[in-house]
Structure formats: structure tokens, C-alpha cells
N, C-alpha and C positions, 0 to 999 in steps of 0.2 A: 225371316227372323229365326233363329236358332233353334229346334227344334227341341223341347221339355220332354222328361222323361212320362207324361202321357200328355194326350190333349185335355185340356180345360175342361170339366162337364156345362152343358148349357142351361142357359135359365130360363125360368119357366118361363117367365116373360123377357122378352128379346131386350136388348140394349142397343137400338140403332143409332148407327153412324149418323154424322148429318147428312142431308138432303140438300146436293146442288143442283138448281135452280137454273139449268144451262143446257141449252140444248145440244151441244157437241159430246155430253156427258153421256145419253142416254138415248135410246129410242123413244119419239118423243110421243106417241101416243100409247105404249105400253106400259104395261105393270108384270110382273113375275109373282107367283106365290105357292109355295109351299106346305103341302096339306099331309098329315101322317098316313092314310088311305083313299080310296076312293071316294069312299059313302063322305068323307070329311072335305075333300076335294067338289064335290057336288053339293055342299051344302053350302061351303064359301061361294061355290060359283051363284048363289041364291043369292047372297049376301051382298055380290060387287054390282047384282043388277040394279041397286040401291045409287050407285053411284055411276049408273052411264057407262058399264061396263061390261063385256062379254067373252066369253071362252074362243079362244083364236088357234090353243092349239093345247093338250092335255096329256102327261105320257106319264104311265106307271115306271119308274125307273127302280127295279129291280136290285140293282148293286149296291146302289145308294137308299133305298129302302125308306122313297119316299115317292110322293108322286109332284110332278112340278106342271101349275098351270100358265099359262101366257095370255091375258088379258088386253082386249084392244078399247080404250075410250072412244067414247062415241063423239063424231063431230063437234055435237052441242056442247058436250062436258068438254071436251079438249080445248074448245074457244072460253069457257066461260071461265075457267080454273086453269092453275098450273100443274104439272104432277105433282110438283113438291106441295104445292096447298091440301090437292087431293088427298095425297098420301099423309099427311101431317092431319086432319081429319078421319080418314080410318083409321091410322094409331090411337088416337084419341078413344075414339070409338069403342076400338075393338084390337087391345093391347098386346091379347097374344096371338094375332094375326100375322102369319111370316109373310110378308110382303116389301116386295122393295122395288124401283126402277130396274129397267131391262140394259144396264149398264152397259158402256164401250167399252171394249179393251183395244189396244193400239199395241204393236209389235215395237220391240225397243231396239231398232235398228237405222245408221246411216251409212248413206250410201257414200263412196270416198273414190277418189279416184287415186290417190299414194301407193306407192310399191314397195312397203317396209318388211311386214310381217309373212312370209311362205309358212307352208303347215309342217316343215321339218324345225324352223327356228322356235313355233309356235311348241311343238312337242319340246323341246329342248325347255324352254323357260318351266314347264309343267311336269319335267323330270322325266317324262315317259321313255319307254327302254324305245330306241330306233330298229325297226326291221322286226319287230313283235307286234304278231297280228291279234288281238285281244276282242272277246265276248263270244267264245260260241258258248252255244247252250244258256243264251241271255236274253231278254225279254225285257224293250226299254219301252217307253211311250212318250209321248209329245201333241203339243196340242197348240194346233198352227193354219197356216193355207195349204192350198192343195202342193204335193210336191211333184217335179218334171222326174217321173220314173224312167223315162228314154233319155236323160241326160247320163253319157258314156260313164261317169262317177257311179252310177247310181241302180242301171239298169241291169244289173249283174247279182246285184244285195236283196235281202230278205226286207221287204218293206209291204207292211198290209197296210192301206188306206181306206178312209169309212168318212161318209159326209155328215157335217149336221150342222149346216148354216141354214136359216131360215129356207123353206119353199120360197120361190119367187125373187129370191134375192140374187145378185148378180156375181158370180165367180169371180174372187181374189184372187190377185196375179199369184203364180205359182215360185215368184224370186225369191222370197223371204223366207220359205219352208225349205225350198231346196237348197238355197245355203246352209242351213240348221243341221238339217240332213244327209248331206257331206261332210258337216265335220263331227258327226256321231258314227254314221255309218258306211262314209265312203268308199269306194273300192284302192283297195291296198295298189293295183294294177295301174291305176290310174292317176298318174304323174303329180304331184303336187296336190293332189287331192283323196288323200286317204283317211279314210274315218280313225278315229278314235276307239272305238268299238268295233270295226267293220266288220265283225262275225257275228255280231248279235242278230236278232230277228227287231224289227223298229214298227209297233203299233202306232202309226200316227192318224188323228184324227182332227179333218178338214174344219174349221170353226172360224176362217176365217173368208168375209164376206167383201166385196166392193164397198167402200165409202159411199152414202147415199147422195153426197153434195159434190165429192171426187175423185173421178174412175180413178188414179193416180194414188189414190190411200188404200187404205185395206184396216178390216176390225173385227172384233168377235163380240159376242154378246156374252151377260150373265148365263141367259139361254141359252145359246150352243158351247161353252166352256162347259156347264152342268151336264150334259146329255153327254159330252165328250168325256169328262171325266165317270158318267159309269160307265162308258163303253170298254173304257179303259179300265179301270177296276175288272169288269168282266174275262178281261183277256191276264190277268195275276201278272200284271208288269210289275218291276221292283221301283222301277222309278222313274217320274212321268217330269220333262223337261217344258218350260212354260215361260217362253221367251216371248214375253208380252207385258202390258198390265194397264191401270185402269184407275180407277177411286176406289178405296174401300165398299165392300157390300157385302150384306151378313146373310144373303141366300148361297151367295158362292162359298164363302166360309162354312157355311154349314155342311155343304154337299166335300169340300175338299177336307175337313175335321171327319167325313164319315171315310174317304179314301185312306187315309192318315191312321186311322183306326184299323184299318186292314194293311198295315202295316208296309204300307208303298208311300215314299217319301216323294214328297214335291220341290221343287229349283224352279224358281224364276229368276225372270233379271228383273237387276232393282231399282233401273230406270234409269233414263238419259237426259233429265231436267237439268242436269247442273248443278252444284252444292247447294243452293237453297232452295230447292225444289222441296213439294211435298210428297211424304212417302209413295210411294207404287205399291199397289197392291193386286196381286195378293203375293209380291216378294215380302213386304213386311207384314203381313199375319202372319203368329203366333204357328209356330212349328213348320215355317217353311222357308226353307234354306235358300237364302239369299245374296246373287252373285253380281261383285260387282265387276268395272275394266279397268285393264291398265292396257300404259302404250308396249313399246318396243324396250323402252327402257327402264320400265320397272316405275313409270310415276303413275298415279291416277289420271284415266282419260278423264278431258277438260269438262265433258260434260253429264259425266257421273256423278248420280244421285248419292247425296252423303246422308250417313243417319246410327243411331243405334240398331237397325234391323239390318246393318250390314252383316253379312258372314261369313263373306269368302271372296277372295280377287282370282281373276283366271284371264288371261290374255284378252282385248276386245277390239284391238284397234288395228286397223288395217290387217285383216285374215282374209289370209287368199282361200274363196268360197266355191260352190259350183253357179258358174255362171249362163248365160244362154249360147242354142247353141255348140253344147258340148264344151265350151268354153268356162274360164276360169272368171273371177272379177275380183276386187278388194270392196269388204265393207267392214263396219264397226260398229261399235253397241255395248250393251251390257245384255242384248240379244245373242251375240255371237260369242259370250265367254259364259252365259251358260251354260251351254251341251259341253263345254270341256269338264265341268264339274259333274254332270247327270252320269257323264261314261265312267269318271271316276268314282263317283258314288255306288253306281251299280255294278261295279265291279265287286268293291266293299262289301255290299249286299250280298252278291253272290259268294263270297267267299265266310261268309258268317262274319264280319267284324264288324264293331259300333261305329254307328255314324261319327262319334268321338273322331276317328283315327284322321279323319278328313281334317279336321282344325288341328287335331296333334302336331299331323306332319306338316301344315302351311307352314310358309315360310316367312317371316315376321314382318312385316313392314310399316312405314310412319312410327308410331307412338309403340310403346312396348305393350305389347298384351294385346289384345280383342278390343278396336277402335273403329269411329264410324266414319271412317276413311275405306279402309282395306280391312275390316273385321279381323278376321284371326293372321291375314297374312294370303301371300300367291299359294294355290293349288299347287300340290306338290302329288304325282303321281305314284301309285302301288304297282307293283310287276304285274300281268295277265294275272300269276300263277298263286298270288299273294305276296 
């Protein structure tokens, strides 16, 4: 959603989203919670033992300047109750307790086999100058699965990677980052796969974990999105790309309202449910700029999340990615036309100009004005140099 001239200040007592009830939503025997220090972080942790619950993992997060705990229920409570009852009982309780489910996020990506979009015709739709190698001296971030750094695209480029998917949890295939990856920071050299930024330096951090039910998915938690966006903060990226999403949850909102205040904007994609889908989050919370797809031809891809938290359209459908292999492949999303906006954005950044200039320049599309179809219109690129 569109980004406000500041963030919202928070209330004293939290206004939580609803609570579904579903186990594909959430990890199902945790809870996350949010404590302003330590001495308060151990005082709650007195408080959940009340309710069948215990400390599983606990991290002062410094960037974010709060400290975030990870509670596991105990067999007994886990059979006897559901989170959502649980949790709907500590609220009660105990109002201004930051507490929420340890939410899934899923990556907003499909796989295609079609051979429409190459990344030269893809630059072209997005105005970018051809044979212009843009972002040195730039500092982007992203927060995804591990990426294949010896894939020939890739193995050449400034990319730092850092882990923070649960202990114990099983390594998410590395296809859906190294696409993302490629077309932020590709190498120029490398035939149909050249980044968008390919000069920039690329902080990405690993958050994304194996499906518990199937090796074939891949997900991230409230938890490792948190711990990954301060890592990120830590390293003064301008702008963190977030090609995923999930159900609303006001522990992540909080922690990415505290990045946002440090003045590093956030892109997510806004999800690939289809027009009557419900919003994806965290592309539609408040100040985070939100990107939808189109095809080849300028329409909305078919199964693009529509809504007023739209903000911006960027190529999605059939983009030739780094595939395995050293090879190429085609996939699509409202996953793969985010980073065409993050590299445009941080450009922006770098060169001192308002995020404004991003909707300025889109280029108009559906209904006249700002609609939740194609929000302001297709990304329309800035030179390297401004």
C-alpha cells in the first residue's frame, strides 16, 4: 500500500487482526511475542507458563529495538485448545500483550513453461536505457530462500547471504531466490540474464524453510522475516524486496514500521490469488509499496491479486530467470515483478529523489488515476545517472 508521508504511531493497546483458525496458516504449536527488553521479555515468559507454554528460542534484536520471543505449547494445551482459542484468552487477559501466531509466508511465484517474455523485451516495457549497467555503490536487500551463488548469472556479483530459518528445519529449494536474484543483480555477461542493478552489492537473507507437509513448497515464518529484517536494517540497505506473503500480522507490522522509520522502504508482491482474493500481506500494509503483474501485452496477469493496496504494475509473466544448472527457465508471479520495482526504487533512493517520482512517471493503465487493478500504472524506469 502506498507509502504515507510517516508511519502511523502505535496504540497503546494493539488492535489485532482476526485469528484464523487453520493450520496451513501458521506453525501450529507456536506463538511469537514481543517484549520492549529483556527484564519484560522474562517476565512474559512467567506469564505464558500459565498457559502450557515455554521459551523455545529468545533474541535481543538490536536494529529493531525490541527483543522477540518464540513459544512452544505443550502437548496437553496443544490437544486441549486451539491457538486461536488460546490466543483469543490471553488477549482477554492480558491486552497489551504483543502476541500473535508464528505465521506462514509462501513465495508469490508460478512456474510456466511459455517462451514470451526474455529480459531485454522485459527492460523495454520498463523503459530502462539498454547496454547501461546500473547500481554501483548500492546496497539493496531481500528476504527469500537460499540463492545458487555458482549459478554462471550470479557467481561473479556482490551478494552476501545470512541464515535464519528455524534450527532444525529443512533447507528450501534455492529456485525461487535465484530467480529474484537474477533479475536484481544478474551479471551483465551473462546472456539473457542480466540484472537490473547488476552493480549493486545484494544483502539477501535466507527465511525461507521446506514445507512441513511438502518437500515441493517452501515458506517463511513471522520469525524468520523478523530476525531477517533486522539483519537487514543492520547492513543500511535502502531498499528491502519481499516477494512473498501471507495473512496479516501486527508482530511483523510492527518490526517492518520500525525498518520504515529508518527510512528503508519495503516492496512486496501483492499476491497471485486472483481478483477476488484477499489481500497479501505485508504488500497491503500501510506504507509498503505494493507490486502487481502484467503479461506481454500490457493486460493484468489472470491471476493477480486486485485491491486498493495496489501500487504499481512491473512485468510478471513469463521472465526468463536463472534457472538450474547454469541454465535459464521461464516463471511468473507478482514474485518476479517485484525486484523490477525494488532496483527502480533504489535507484530513486540513491540519487535523492521522492519515492513520489516512481508513480509520477508509471505509465497509466485500466481506469484513469490510481486503481486496484494496476494502481498508479507500469513502472517506468530512471537512467542509472538520474
Amino acid at each position: 500500500m502506498l507509502p504515507c508521508t510517516s508511519p502511523p504511531a502505535s496504540a497503546s493497546i494493539p488492535i489485532y487482526p482476526k485469528i484464523h483458525d487453520d493450520p496451513e496458516s501458521y506453525v501450529a504449536d507456536q506463538l511469537i511475542l514481543i517484549s520492549s527488553d529483556m527484564t519484560q521479555a522474562k517476565q512474559l515468559a512467567q506469564l505464558m507458563t500459565q498457559y502450557q507454554a515455554r521459551v523455545i528460542r529468545r533474541r535481543k534484536l538490536t536494529d529493531l529495538n525490541f527483543v522477540l520471543s518464540t513459544f512452544r505449547l505443550s502437548k496437553s494445551s496443544a490437544k486441549q485448545t486451539s491457538v486461536k482459542q488460546l490466543l483469543e484468552n490471553i488477549r482477554a487477559n492480558h491486552p497489551q500483550v504483543l502476541i500473535a501466531p508464528n505465521y506462514y509466508f509462501y513465495p508469490q511465484s508460478t512456474p510456466t513453461a511459455r517462451e514470451l517474455n526474455n529480459r531485454n523485451e522485459v527492460f523495454k516495457k520498463i523503459n530502462k536505457p539498454q547496454g547501461e549497467n546500473c547500481g554501483d555503490n548500492l546496497n539493496v536487500g531481500m528476504l527469500d530462500g537460499p540463492i545458487n551463488i555458482d549459478h554462471s548469472s550470479l557467481t561473479a556479483q556482490k551478494i552476501i547471504q545470512e541464515n535464519f530459518y528455524a534450527k532444525g528445519e529443512k533447507l528450501a529449494s534455492n529456485s525461487h531466490a535465484t530467480a529474484i536474484a537474477s533479475i536484481l543483480v544478474g551479471d551483465p555477461n551473462a546472456k539473457g540474464l542480466n540484472g537490473v542493478i547488476s552493480e549493486a552489492t545484494l544483502y539477501a537473507g535466507n527465511v525461507m524453510q521446506q514445507h512441513p507437509k511438502d518437500k515441493k513448497k517452501m515458506l517463511a515464518t513471522t520469525e524468520s522475516l523478523i530476525l531477517g529484517l533486522n539483519w537487514l536494517a543492520s547492513k543500511k540497505v535502502n531498499v528491502i524486496n519481499l516477494s512473498l506473503g501471507g495473512k496479516r500480522n501486527l508482530l511483523l507490522e510492527l518490526a517492518l514500521k520500525r525498518v520504515i522509520e529508518k527510512k528503508i522502504f519495503i516492496v512486496a508482491a501483492a499476491g497471485n490469488g486472483g481478483p477476488t482474493a484477499e489481500p497479501r500481506y505485508p504488500a497491503a500494509m500501510d506504507n509498503v509499496i505494493s507490486v502487481t503483474s502484467i503479461d506481454q501485452q500490457g493486460n493484468i496477469a489472470a491471476d493477480a491479486n486486485q485491491g486498493n493496496y495496489i501500487d504499481i504494475a512491473a512485468p510478471g509473466v513469463d521472465l526468463w530467470v536463472a534457472g538450474k544448472n547454469n541454465s535459464g527457465r521461464y516463471n511468473s508471479g507478482t514474485s518476479m515483478a517485484a525486484p523490477l520495482v525494488t532496483a527502480a526504487l533504489s535507484l530513486l533512493v540513491q540519487q535523492k529523489r521522492s519515492v513520489n517520482t516512481l508513480f509520477e512517471q508509471a505509465l497509466d493503465l485500466g481506469a484513469v488515476g490510481k486503481d486496484p487493478v494496476f494502481g498508479f500504472g507500469l513502472l517506468q524506469f530512471s537512467n542509472c545517472g538520474g
